[in-house]
NUDREN-721762 format. One record per residue (C-alpha): x, y, z. Coordinates in steps of 0.02 Angstrom, whole numbers, plus 50000, padded with zeros to 5 digits. Layout:
BEGIN
XYZ...
This chain:
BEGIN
500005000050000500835017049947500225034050024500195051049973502155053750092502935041349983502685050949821504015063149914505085044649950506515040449824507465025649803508505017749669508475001549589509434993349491509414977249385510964968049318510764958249155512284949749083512274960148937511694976849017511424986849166509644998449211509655006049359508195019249385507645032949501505855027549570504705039349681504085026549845501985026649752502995019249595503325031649475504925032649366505735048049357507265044849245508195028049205509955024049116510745008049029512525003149025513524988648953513764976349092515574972949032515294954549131517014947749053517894962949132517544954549296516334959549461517484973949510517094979349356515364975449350514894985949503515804999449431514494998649280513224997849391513795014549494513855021349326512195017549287511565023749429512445041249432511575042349256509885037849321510365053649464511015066349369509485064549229508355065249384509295078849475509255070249625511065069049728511345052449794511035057149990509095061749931508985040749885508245033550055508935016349981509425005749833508714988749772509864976749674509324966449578510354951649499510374934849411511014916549461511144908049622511434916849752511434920049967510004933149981510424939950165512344936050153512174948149997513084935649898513224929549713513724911349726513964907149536512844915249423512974907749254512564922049140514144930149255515704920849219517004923249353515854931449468515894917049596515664918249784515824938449758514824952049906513804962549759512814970649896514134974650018515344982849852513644991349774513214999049955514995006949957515285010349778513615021449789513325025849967511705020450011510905006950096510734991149990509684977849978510014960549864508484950749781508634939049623508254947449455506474937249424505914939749602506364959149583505364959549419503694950749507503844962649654503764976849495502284971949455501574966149620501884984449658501604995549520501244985749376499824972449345499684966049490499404978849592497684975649668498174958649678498474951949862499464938749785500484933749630501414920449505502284929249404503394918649255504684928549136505064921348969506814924848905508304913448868507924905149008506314903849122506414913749298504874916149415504404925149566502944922049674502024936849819501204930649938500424946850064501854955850015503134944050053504524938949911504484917349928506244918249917506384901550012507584895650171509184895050033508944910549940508154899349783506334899149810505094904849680506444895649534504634893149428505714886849263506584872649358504824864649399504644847349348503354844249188504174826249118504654811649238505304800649060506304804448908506184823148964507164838948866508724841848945508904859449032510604868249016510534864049208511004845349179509064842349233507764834249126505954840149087506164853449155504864871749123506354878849060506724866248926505044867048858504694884848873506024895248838506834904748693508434891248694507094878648709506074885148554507614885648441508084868948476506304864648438506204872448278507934865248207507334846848248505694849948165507004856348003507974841248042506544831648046506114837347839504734850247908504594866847819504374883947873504604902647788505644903347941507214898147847506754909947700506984924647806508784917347903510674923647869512004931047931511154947447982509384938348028509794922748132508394909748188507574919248344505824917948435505484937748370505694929248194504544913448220503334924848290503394936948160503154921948023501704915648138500904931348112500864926647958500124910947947501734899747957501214882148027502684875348106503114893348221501284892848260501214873748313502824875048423502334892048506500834885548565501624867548608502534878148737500914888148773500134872548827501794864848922501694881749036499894880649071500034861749133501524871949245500514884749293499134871049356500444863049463500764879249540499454886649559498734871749644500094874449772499904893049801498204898149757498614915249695497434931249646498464932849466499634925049355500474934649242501694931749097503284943649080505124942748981505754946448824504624932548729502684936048738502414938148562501794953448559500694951648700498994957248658499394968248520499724950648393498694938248346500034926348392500014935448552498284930848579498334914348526499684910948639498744918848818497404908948753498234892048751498904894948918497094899948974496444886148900497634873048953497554878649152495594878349126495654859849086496664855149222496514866449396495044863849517493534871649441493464885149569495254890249540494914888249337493504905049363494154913249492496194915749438496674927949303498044924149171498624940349076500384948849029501284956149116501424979149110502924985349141504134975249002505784978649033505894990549171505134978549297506694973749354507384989149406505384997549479505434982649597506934981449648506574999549701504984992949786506154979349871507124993649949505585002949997504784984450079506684984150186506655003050222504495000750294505174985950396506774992550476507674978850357508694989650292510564984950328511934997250403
C-alpha cells in the first residue's frame, strides 16, 4: 500500500543483466522519474561490474537531478544463484568469474546508500506486484520468458524467496518424469526446457531436421539469425510450424502453471520477459494467452479455473529495476534495511 508521503520517497533500483545494466530513480507510490542503461562489461570481471552499475546509477541521478544522499535506499537486483541475506552471488551463470563475490556489500559502498540484494525474476514480480499488473492483487505468480525461464511468486507482500535464497525458481519445475528435454542445468523436463527461447530454437531446428518446412528459413542469414521475434513474426503470418511449436510451449506452461497454482492459490498470474509475442497487440500474442488459458482451465480445480486471472505482464523491461526499488522501499517500511 503506497500513500500520498511516499510520492516525496526516492529510492533507486537497479537490475543487472549479463549484457546490460538499468538502474532507475523511482518515487516510493511507483513512478519513474529517469532511468539509464550501460554495458555490463561481465568479462571485465565483478569489480568491474559494480563499477557499471555505479555508473548507471549516477546516470539515472544526474537525469533526475536528484544527489545520491536524497535516495532513502537502493534495490539490486541480479541473476544466478545466490545467498539473499549474506548479499552474495554464489555462481551466476550468465556472470562468468563472478563466483562467491559480496555484490551488495561493494554496490552499498561504491554508491553510498543502503542496499538491499533480491534475484533478478523475484525483483521483476515485486515490479509488478507493486506498480504494475498486479497491483490490486493480494497475491501473485509471476513467470518471465527469456533465454531462460525465471519466476517470482508474492504472497501478502512477502518475496517466497525460500530458506536458501532459491525459492520461487518457477522454470526449474518438473513437467516430464521420462525421456524429458534436457535443461542447460544438467536436469531433465524441466519448464525451462520446454518453454524458453533456447528451448524454442532447439525445437524448431529438429522439426527442420526432421524434413518440416517453414518461411522461417526463408527469412535466416548472417544478419537475421533463427530467433523467437522471427518465428513469431512468420506466425503472424500464417506459418504452421512457428505457430504449432509456440503454442506446444503455450500448453507445456499452462500444465506448469496448474501445478503451481494448485500449490499457492494466487489472485493473478501473469506472463513477463523478452518473449510474449507481442502480447495482446498480435494475433500470435493472443493465441498464445489463450492456450495457456485454455490449458490451466482443463486442468486446475474448477473454482480456481473462474476465479484466477492469466494476463501479461505491464511494465516490460523496466520491471526489474521499479521493483527492485519497491524491494528497497519493503526493507526501508520494515527496519530491514542493513547498516
Amino acid at each position: 500500500m503506497t500513500t500520498k508521503a511516499d510520492a516525496d520517497r526516492l529510492f533507486l533500483g537497479i537490475d543487472v543483466g549479463g549484457t546490460n545494466i538499468k538502474a532507475g530513480v523511482v518515487t516510493g507510490d511507483g513512478v519513474v522519474l529517469h532511468k539509464a542503461s550501460v554495458s555490463t562489461e561481465a568479462i571485465e570481471g565483478p569489480d568491474h561490474g559494480v563499477s557499471q552499475m555505479a555508473r548507471a546509477a549516477r546516470l539515472a541521478l544526474q537525469q533526475s537531478d536528484v544527489p545520491p544522499e536524497c535516495v532513502e535506499a537502493i534495490g539490486l537486483a541480479t541473476p544466478g544463484t545466490m545467498d539473499i541475506p549474506a548479499g552474495m552471488l554464489l555462481d551466476p551463470p550468465n556472470l562468468p568469474g563472478w563466483q562467491n563475490y559480496p555484490v551488495r556489500q561493494k554496490v552499498q559502498a561504491a554508491i553510498g546508500r543502503p542496499t538491499i540484494l533480491e534475484n533478478d525474476a523475484n525483483a521483476a514480480a515485486y515490479g509488478e506486484y507493486w506498480a504494475g499488473s498486479a497491483s490490486d492483487a493480494a497475491s501473485l505468480v509471476f513467470f518471465t520468458l527469456g533465454t531462460g525461464l525465471g519466476g517470482g511468486i508474492i504472497v501478502d507482500d512477502t518475496i517466497v524467496q525460500g530458506e536458501h535464497s532459491h525459492g520461487s525458481e518457477l522454470g526449474h519445475t518438473i513437467i516430464e518424469m521420462d525421456d524429458g528435454r534436457l535443461c542447460k542445468t544438467g536436469q531433465y523436463g524441466t519448464l525451462e526446457a520446454y518453454c524458453s527461447a533456447t528451448a524454442l530454437i532447439q525445437r524448431f531446428r529438429e522439426a527442420m531436421d526432421a524434413g518440416r518446412q517453414s518461411s522461417v528459413t526463408d527469412r535466416m542469414d548472417d544478419v537475421t539469425p533463427l530467433s523467437p521475434l522471427l518465428m513469431a513474426e512468420e506466425a503472424e503470418k500464417g506459418d504452421e510450424l512457428s505457430i504449432e511449436l509456440i503454442l506446444e510451449m503455450a500448453r507445456c506452461l499452462g500444465v506448469a502453471t496448474t501445478s503451481i497454482v494448485h500449490v499457492i492459490d494466487p489472485t493473478i498470474v501473469l506472463l513477463g520477459g523478452a518473449m510474449t509475442f507481442g502480447r495482446h497487440e498480435t494475433r500470435i500474442g493472443r493465441m498464445f494467452l489463450e492456450r495457456v488459458r485454455d490449458e490451466f482451465r482443463s486442468r486446475a480445480f474448477p473454482v480456481l479455473a473462474e476465479k484466477i486471472s492469466i494476463d501479461y505482464a505491464t511494465l516490460g523491461g523496466n520491471a526489474g529495476f521499479i521493483g527492485a526499488a519497491g524491494c528497497a522501499r519493503r526493507a526501508a517500511n520494515r527496519g530491514q534495511l542493513p547498516g
